[in-house]
MIZA-51787 format. One record per residue: x, y, z of N, C-alpha, C, O, CB in turn; residue number from 1; residue in three letters. Coordinates in steps of 0.02 Angstrom, whole numbers, plus 50000, padded with zeros to 5 digits. Glycine has a CB too. Layout:
N
{lofi {X, Y, Z}, {X, Y, Z}, {X, Y, Z}, {X, Y, Z}, {X, Y, Z}, NUM, 'ALA'},
...
***
This chain:
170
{lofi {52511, 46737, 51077}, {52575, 46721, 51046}, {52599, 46779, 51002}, {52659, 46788, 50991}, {52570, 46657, 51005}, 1, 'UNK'},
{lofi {52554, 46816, 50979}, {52569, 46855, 50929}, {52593, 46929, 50973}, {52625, 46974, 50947}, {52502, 46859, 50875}, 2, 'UNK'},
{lofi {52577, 46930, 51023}, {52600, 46988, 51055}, {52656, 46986, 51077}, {52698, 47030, 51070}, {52568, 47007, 51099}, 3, 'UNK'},
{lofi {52663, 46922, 51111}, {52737, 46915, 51134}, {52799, 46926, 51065}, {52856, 46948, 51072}, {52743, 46829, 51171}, 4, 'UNK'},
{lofi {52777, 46909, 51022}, {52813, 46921, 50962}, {52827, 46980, 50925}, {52872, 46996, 50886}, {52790, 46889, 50926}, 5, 'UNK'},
{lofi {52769, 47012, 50951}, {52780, 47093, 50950}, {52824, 47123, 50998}, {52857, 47174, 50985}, {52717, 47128, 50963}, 6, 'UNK'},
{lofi {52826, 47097, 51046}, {52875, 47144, 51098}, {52924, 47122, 51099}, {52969, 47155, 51124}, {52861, 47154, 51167}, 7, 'UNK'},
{lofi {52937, 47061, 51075}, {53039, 47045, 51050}, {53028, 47084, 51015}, {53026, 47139, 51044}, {53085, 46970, 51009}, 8, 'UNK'},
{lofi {53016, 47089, 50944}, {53033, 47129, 50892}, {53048, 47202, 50905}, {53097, 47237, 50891}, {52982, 47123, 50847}, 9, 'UNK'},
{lofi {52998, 47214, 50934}, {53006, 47286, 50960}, {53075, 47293, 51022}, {53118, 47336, 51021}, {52924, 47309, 50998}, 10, 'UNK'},
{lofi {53072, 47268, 51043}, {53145, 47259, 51096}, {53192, 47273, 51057}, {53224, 47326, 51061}, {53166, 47185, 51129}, 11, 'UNK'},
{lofi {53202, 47223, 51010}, {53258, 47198, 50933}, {53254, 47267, 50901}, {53310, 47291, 50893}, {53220, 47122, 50863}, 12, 'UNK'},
{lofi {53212, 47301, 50883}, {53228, 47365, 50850}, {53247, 47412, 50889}, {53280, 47457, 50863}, {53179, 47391, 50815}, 13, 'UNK'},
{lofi {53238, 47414, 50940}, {53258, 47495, 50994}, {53317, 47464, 51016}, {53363, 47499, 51037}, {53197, 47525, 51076}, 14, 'UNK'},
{lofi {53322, 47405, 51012}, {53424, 47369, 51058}, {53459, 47411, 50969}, {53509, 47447, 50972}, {53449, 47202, 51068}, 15, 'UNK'},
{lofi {53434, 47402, 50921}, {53468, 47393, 50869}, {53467, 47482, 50864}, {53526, 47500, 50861}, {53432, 47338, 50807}, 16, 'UNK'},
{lofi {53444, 47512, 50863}, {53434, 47576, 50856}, {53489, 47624, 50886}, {53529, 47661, 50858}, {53372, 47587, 50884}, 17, 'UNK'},
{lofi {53474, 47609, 50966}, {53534, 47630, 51030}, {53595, 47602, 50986}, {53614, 47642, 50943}, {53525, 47581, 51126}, 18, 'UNK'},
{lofi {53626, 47544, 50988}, {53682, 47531, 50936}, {53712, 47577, 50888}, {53769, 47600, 50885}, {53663, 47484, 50898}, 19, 'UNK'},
{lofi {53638, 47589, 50835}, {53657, 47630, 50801}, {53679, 47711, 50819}, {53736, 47725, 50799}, {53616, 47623, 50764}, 20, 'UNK'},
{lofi {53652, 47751, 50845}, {53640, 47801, 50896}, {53727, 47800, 50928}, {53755, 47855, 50930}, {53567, 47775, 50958}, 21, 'UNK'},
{lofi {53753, 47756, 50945}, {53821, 47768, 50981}, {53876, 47778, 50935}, {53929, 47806, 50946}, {53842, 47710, 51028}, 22, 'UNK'},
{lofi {53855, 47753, 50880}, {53934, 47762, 50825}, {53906, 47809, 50746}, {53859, 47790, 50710}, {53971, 47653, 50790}, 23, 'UNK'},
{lofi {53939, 47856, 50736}, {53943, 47909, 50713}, {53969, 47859, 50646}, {54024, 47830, 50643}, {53986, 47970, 50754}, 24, 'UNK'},
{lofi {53919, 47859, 50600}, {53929, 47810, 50536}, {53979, 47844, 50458}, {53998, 47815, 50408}, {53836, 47791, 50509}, 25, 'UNK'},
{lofi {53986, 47914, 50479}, {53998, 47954, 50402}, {54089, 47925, 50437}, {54131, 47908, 50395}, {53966, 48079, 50386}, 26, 'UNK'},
{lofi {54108, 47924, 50511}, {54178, 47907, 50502}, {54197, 47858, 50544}, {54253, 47849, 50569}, {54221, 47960, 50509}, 27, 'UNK'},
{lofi {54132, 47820, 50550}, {54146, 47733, 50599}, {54187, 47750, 50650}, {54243, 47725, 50655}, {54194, 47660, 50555}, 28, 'UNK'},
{lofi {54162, 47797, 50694}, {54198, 47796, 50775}, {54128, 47836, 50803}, {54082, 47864, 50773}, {54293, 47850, 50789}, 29, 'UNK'},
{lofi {54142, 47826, 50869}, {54084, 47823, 50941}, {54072, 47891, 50909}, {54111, 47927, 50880}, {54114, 47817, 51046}, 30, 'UNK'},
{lofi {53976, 47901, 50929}, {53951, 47974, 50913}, {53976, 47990, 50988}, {54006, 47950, 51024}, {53857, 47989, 50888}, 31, 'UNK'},
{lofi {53956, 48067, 51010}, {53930, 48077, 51045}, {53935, 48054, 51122}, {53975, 48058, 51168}, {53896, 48069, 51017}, 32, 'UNK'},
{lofi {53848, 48021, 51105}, {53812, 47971, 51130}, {53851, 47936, 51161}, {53878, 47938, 51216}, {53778, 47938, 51091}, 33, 'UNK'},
{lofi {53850, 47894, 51111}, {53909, 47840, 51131}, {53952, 47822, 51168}, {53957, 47768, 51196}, {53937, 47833, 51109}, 34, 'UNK'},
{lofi {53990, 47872, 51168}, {54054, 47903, 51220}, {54031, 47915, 51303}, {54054, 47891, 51354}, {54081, 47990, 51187}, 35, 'UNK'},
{lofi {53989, 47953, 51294}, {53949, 47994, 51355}, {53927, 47922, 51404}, {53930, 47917, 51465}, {53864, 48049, 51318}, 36, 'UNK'},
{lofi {53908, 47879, 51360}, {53874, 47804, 51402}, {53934, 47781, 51427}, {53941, 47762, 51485}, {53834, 47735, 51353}, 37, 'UNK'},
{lofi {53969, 47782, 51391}, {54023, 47703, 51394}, {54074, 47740, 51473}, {54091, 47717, 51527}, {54100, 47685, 51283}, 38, 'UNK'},
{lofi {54081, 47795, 51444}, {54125, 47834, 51504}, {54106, 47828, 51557}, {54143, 47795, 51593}, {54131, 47900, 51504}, 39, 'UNK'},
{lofi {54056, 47850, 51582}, {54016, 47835, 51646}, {54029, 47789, 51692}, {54013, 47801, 51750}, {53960, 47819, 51635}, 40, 'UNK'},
{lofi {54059, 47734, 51676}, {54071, 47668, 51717}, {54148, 47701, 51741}, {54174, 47682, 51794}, {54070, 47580, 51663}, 41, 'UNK'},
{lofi {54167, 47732, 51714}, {54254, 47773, 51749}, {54249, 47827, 51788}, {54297, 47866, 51787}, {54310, 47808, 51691}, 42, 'UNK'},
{lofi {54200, 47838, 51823}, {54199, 47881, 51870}, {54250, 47867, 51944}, {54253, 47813, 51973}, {54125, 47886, 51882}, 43, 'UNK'},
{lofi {54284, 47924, 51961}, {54332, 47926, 51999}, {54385, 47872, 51993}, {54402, 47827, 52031}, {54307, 47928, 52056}, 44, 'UNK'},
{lofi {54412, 47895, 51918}, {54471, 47878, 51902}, {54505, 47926, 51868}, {54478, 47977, 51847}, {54472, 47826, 51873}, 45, 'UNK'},
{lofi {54572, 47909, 51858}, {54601, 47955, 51809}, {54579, 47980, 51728}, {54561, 47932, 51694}, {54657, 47928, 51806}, 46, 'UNK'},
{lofi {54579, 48031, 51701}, {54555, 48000, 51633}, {54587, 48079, 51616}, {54589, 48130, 51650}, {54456, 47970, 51614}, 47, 'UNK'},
{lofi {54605, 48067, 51565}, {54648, 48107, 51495}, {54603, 48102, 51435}, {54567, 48057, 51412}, {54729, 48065, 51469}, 48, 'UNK'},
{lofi {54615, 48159, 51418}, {54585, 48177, 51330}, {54584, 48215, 51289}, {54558, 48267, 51309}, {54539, 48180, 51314}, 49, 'UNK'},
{lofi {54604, 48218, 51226}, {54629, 48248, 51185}, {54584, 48273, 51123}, {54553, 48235, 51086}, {54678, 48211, 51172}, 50, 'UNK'},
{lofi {54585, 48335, 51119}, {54531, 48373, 51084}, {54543, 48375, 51010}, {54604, 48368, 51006}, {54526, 48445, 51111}, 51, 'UNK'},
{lofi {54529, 48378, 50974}, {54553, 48387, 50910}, {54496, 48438, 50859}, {54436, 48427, 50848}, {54566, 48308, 50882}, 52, 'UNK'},
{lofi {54537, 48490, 50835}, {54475, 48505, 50792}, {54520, 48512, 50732}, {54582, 48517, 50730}, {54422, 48577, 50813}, 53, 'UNK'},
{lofi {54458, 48510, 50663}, {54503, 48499, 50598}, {54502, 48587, 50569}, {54457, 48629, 50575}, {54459, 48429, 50530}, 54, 'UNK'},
{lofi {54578, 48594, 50532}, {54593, 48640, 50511}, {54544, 48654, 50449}, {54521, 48604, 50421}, {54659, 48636, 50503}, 55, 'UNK'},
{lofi {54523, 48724, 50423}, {54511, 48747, 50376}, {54463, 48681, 50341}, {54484, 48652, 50291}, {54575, 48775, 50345}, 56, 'UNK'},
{lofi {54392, 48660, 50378}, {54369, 48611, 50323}, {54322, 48633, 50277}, {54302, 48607, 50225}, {54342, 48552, 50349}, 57, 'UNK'},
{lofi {54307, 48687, 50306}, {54263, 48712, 50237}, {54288, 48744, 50194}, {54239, 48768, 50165}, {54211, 48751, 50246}, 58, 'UNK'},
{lofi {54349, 48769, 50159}, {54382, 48785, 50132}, {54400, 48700, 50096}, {54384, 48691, 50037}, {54424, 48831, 50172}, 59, 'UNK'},
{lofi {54422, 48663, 50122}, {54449, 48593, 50100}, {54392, 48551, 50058}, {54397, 48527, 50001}, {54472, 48548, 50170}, 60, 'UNK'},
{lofi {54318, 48549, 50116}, {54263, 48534, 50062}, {54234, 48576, 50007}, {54193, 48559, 49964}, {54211, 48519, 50094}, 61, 'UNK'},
{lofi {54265, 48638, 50018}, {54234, 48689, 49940}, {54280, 48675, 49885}, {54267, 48675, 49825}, {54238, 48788, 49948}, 62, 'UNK'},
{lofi {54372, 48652, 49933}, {54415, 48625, 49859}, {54396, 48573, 49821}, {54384, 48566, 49761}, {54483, 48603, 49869}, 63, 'UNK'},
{lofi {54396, 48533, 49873}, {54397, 48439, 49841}, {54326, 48407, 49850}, {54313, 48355, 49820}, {54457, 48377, 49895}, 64, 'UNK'},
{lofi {54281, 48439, 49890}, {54228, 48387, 49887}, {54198, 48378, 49968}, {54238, 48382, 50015}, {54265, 48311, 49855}, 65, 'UNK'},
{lofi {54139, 48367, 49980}, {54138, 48352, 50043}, {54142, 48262, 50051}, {54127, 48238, 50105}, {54070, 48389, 50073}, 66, 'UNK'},
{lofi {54154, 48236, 50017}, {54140, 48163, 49998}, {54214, 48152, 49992}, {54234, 48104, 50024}, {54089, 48145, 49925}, 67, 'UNK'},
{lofi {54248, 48178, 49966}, {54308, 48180, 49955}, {54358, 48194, 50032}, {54411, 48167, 50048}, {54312, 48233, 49897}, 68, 'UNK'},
{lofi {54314, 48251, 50072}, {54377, 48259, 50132}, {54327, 48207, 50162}, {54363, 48157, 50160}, {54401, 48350, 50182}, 69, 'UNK'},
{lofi {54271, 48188, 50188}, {54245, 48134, 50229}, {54275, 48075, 50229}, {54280, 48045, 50283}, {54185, 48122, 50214}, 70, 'UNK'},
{lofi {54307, 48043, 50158}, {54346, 48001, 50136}, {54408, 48006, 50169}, {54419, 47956, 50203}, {54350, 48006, 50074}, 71, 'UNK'},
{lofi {54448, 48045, 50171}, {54510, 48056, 50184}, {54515, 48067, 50266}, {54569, 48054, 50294}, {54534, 48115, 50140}, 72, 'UNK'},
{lofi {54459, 48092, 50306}, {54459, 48102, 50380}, {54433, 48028, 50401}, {54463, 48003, 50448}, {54407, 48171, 50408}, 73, 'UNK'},
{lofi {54392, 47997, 50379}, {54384, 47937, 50390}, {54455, 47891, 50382}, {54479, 47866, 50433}, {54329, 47918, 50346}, 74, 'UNK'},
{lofi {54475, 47885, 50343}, {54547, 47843, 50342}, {54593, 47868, 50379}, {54637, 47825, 50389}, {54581, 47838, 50278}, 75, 'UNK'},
{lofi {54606, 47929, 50410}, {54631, 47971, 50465}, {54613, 47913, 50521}, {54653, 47872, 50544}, {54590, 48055, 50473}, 76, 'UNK'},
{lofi {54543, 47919, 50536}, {54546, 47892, 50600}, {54546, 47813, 50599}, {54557, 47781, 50650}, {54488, 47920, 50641}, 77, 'UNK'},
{lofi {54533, 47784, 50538}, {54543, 47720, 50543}, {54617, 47684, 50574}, {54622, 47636, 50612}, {54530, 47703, 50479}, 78, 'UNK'},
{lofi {54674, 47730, 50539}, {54730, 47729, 50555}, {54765, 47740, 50617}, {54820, 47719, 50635}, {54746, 47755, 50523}, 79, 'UNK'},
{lofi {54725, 47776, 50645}, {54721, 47782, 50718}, {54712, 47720, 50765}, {54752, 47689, 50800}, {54668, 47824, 50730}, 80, 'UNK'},
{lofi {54639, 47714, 50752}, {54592, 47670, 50796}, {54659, 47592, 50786}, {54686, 47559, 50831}, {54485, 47658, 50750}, 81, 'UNK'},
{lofi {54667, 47586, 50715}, {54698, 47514, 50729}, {54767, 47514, 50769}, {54796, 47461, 50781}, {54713, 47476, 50658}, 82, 'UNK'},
{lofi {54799, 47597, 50797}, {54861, 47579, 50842}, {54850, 47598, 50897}, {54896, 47614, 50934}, {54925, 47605, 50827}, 83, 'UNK'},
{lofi {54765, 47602, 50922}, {54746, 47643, 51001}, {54737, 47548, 51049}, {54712, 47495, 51033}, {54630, 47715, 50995}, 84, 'UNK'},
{lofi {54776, 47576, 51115}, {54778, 47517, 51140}, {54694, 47497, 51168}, {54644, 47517, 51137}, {54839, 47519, 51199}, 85, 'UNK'},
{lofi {54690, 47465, 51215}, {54615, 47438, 51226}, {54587, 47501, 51297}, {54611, 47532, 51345}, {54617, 47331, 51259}, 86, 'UNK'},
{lofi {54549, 47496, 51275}, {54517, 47558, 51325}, {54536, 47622, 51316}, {54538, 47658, 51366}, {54531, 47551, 51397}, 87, 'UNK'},
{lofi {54552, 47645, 51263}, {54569, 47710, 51225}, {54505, 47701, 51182}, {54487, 47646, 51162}, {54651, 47715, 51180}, 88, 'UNK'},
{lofi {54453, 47789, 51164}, {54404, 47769, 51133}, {54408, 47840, 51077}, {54433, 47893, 51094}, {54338, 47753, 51185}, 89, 'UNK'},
{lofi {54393, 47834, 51043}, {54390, 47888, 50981}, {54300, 47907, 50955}, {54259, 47863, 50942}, {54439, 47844, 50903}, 90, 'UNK'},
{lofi {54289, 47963, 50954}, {54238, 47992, 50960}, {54229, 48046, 50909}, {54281, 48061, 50880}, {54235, 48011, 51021}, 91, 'UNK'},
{lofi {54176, 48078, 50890}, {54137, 48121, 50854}, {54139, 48165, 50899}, {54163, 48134, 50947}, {54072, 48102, 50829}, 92, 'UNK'},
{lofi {54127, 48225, 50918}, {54107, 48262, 50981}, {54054, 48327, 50942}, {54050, 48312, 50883}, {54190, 48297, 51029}, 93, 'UNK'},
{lofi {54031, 48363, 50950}, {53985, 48400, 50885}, {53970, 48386, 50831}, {53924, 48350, 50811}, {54003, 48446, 50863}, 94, 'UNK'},
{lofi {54033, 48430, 50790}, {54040, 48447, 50712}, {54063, 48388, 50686}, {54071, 48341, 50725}, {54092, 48507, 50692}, 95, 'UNK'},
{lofi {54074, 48380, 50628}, {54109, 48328, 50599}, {54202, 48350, 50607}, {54258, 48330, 50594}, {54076, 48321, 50512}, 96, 'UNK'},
{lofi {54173, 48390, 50630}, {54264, 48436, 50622}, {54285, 48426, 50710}, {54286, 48485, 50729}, {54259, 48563, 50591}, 97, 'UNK'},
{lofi {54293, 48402, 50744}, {54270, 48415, 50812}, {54267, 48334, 50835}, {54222, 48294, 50822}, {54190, 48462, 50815}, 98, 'UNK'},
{lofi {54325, 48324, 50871}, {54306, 48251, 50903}, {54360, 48255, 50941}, {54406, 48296, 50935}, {54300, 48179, 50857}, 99, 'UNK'},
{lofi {54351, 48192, 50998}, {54392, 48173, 51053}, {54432, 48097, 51072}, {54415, 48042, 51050}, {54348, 48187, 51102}, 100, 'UNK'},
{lofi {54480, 48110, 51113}, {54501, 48023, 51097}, {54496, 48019, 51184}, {54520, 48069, 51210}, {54603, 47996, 51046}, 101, 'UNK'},
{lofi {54480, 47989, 51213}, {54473, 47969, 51270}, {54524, 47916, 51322}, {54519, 47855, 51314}, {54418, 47947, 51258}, 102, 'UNK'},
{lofi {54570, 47941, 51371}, {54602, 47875, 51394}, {54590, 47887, 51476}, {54564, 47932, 51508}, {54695, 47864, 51368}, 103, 'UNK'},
{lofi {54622, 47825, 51494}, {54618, 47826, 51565}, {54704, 47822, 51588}, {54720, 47811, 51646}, {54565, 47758, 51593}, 104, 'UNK'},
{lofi {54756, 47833, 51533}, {54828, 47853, 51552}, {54848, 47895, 51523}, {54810, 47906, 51476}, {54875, 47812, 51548}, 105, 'UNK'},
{lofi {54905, 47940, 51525}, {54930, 47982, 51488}, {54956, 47984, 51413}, {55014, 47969, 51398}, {54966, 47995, 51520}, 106, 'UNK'},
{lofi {54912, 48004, 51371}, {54900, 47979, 51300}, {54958, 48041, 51251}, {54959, 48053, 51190}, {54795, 47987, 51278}, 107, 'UNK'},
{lofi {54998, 48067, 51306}, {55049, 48124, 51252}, {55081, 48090, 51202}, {55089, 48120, 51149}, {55116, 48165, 51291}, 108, 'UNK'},
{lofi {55108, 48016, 51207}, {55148, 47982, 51150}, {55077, 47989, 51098}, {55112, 48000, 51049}, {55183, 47888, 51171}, 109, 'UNK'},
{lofi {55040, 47990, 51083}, {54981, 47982, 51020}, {54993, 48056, 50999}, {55001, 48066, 50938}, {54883, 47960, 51045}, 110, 'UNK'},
{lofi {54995, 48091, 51027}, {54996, 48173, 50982}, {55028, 48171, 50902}, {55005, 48186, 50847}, {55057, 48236, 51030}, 111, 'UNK'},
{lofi {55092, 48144, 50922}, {55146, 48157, 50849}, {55101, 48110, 50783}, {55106, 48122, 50723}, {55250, 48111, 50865}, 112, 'UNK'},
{lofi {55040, 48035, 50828}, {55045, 47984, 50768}, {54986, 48019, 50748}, {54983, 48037, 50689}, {55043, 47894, 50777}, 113, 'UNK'},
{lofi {54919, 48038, 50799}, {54883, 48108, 50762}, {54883, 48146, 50712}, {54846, 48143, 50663}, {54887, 48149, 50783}, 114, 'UNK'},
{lofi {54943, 48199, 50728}, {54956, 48252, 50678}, {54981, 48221, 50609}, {54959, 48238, 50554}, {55011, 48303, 50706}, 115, 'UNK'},
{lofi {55028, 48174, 50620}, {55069, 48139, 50561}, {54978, 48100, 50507}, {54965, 48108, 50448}, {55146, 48052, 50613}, 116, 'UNK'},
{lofi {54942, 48069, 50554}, {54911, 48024, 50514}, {54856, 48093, 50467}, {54849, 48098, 50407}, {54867, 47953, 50569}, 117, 'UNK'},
{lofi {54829, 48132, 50517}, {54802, 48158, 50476}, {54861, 48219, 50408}, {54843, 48245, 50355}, {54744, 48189, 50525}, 118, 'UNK'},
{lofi {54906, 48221, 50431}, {54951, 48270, 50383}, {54946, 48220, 50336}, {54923, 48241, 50283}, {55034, 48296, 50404}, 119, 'UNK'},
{lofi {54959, 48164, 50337}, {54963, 48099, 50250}, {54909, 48106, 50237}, {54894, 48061, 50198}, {54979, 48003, 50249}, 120, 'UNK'},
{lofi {54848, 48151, 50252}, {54792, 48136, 50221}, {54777, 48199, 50189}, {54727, 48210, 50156}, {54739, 48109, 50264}, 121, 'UNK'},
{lofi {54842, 48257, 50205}, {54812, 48309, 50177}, {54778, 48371, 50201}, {54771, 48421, 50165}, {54778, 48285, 50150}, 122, 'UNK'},
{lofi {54747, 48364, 50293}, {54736, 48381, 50323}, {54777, 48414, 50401}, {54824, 48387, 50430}, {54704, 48349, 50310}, 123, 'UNK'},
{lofi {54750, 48464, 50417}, {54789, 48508, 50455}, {54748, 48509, 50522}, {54699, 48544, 50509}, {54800, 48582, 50419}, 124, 'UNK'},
{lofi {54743, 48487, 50587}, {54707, 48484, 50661}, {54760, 48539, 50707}, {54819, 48552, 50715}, {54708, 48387, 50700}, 125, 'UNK'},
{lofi {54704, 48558, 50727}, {54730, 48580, 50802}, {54705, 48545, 50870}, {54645, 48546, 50885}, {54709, 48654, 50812}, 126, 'UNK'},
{lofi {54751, 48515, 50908}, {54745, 48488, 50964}, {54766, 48532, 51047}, {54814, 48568, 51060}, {54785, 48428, 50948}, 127, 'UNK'},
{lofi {54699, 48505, 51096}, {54750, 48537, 51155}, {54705, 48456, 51195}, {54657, 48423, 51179}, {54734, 48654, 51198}, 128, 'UNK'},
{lofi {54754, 48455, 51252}, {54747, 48396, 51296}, {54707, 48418, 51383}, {54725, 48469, 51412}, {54836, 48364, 51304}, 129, 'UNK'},
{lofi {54667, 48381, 51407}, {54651, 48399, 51470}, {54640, 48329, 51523}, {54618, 48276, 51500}, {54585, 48446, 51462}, 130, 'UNK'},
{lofi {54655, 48334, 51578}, {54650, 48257, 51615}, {54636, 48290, 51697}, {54652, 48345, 51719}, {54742, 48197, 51606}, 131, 'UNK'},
{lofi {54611, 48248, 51723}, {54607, 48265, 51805}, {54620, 48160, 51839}, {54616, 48103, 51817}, {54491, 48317, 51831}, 132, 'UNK'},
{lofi {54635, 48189, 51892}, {54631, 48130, 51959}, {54587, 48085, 51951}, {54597, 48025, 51940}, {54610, 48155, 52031}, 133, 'UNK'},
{lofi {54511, 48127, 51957}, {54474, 48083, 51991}, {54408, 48113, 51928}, {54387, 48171, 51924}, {54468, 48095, 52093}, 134, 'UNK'},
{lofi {54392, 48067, 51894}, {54331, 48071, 51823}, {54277, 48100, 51878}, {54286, 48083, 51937}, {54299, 47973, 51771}, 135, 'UNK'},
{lofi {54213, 48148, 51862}, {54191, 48155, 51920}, {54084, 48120, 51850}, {54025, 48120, 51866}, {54219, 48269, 51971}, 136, 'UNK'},
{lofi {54113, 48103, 51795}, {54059, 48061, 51739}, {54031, 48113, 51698}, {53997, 48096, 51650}, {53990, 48015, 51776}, 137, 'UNK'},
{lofi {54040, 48177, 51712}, {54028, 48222, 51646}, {54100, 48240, 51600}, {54159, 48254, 51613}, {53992, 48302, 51674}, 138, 'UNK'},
{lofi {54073, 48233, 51560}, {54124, 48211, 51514}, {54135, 48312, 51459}, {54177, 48321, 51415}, {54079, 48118, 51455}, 139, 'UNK'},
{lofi {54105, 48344, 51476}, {54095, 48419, 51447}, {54149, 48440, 51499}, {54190, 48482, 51478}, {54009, 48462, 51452}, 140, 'UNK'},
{lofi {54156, 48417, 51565}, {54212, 48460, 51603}, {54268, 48449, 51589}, {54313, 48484, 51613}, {54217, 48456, 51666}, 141, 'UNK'},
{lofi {54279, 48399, 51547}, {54366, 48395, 51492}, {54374, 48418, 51454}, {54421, 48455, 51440}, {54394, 48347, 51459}, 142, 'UNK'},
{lofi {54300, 48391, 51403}, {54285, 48422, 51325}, {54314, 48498, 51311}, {54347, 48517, 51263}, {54197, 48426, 51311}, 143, 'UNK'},
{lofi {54290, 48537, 51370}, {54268, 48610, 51370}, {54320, 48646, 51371}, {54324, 48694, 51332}, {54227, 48631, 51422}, 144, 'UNK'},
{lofi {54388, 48627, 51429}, {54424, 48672, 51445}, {54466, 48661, 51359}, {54473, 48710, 51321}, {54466, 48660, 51527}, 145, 'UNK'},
{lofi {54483, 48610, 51345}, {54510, 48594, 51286}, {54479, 48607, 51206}, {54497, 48608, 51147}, {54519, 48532, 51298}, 146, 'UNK'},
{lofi {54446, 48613, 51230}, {54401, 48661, 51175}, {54420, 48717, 51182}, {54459, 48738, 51139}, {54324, 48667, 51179}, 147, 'UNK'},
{lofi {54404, 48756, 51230}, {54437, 48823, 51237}, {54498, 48853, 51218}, {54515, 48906, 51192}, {54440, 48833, 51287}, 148, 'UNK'},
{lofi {54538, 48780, 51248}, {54620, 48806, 51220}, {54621, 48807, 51139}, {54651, 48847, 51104}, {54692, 48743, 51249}, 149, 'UNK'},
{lofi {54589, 48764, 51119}, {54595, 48747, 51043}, {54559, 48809, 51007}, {54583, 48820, 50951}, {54555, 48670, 51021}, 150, 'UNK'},
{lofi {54514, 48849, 51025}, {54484, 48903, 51008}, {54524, 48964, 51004}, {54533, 48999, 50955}, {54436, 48911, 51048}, 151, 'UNK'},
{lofi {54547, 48971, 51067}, {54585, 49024, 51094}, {54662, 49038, 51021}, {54680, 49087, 50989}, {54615, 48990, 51190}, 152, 'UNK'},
{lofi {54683, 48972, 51023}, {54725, 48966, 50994}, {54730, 48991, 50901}, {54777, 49020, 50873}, {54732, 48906, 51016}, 153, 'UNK'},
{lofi {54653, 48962, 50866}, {54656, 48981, 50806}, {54602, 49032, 50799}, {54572, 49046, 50748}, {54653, 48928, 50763}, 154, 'UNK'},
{lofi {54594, 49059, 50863}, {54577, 49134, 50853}, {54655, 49180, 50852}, {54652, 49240, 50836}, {54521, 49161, 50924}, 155, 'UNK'},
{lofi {54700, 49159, 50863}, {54751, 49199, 50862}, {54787, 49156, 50784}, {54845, 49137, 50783}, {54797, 49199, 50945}, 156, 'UNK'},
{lofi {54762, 49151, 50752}, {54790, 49095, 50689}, {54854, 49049, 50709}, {54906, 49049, 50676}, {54817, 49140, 50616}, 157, 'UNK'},
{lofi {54841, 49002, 50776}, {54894, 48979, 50792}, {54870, 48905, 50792}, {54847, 48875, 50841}, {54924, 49010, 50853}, 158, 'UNK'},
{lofi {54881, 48871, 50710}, {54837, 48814, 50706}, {54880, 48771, 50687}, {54937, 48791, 50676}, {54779, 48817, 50663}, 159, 'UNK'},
{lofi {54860, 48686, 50676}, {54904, 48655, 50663}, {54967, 48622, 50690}, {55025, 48626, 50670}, {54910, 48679, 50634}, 160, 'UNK'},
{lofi {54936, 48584, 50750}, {54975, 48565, 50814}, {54940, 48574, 50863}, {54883, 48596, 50873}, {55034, 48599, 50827}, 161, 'UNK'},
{lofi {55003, 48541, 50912}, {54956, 48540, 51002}, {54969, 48587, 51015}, {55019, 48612, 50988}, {54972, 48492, 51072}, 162, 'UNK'},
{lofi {54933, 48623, 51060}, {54916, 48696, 51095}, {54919, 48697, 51164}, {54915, 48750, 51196}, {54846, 48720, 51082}, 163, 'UNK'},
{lofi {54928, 48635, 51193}, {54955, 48627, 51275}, {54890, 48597, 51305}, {54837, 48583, 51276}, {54981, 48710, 51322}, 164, 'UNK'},
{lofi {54907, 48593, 51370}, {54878, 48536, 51404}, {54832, 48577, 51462}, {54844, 48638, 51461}, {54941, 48479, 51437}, 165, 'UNK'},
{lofi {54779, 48555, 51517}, {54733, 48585, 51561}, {54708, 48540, 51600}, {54659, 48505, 51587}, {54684, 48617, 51532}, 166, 'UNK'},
{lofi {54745, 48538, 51655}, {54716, 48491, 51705}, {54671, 48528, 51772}, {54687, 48568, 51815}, {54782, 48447, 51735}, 167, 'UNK'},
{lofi {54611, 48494, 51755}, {54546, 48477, 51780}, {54566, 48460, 51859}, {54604, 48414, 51875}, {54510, 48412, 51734}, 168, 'UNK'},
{lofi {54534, 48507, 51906}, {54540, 48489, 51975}, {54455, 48478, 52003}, {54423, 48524, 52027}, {54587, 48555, 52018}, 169, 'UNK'},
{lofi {54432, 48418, 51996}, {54378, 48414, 52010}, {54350, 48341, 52050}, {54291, 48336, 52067}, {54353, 48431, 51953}, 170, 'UNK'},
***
């Protein structure tokens, strides 16, 4: 009896663990992880996504605090998440500076409520967008090109806004 009671428990901690493991706790949206699982089931479908990286944050956490901008990027995306329709997913992607929003339709109307939500907070993002046909379940062949653009872009100090779009033929 006592073993069997060991291996719920133990079940109960590793179910509880994975849980934890998928959502990125410093700003209560999907780590990672998280994202990478859930996506998978959308293979060969359409899917769109939008890169975002945050302007100047180490400069922002050397002004005010790192507790202080964590605060303020967290309520960023809270504000988000409560006007993203259902099956739109918001994510961590690396850095804390560095995340993705995930759809399976064309998500260009969200850009303006993006930039706007994080500008009331004080904060400055650069965004670029990438989508293909057919999801092929790696989720780095969206991440990436849009990363790139977003790189490309505030290597030329061209930050603070969308940076254009990259569709994925795969």
């Amino acid at each position: 009896m006592n073993t069997i009671l060991y291996w719920k428990r133990r079940a109960l901690k590793a179910e509880s663990e994975l849980m934890r493991s998928r959502t990125d706790h410093t700003f209560g949206i999907y780590s990672r992880y998280g994202i990478e699982r859930i996506v998978q089931q959308w293979r060969r479908q359409p899917m769109f996504l939008i890169f975002g990286d945050l302007d100047h944050i180490h400069e922002l956490n050397e002004e005010h605090g790192y507790e202080a901008v964590d605060r303020s990027v967290r309520t960023a995306f809270q504000e988000i998440k409560e006007r993203l329709e259902p099956g739109m997913l918001l994510a961590r992607w690396y850095s804390g500076d560095e995340w993705i929003l995930v759809f399976r339709r064309d998500p260009a109307k969200y850009l303006d409520l993006i930039i706007s939500t994080f500008k009331d907070e004080g904060i400055s993002l650069t965004l670029a967008m990438s989508h293909t046909r057919e999801f092929n379940g790696k989720l780095g062949d969206l991440v990436y090109p849009a990363a790139k653009k977003v790189a490309r872009a505030k290597k030329y100090n061209n930050r603070g806004g969308y940076v254009g779009a990259v569709k994925r033929r795969f």
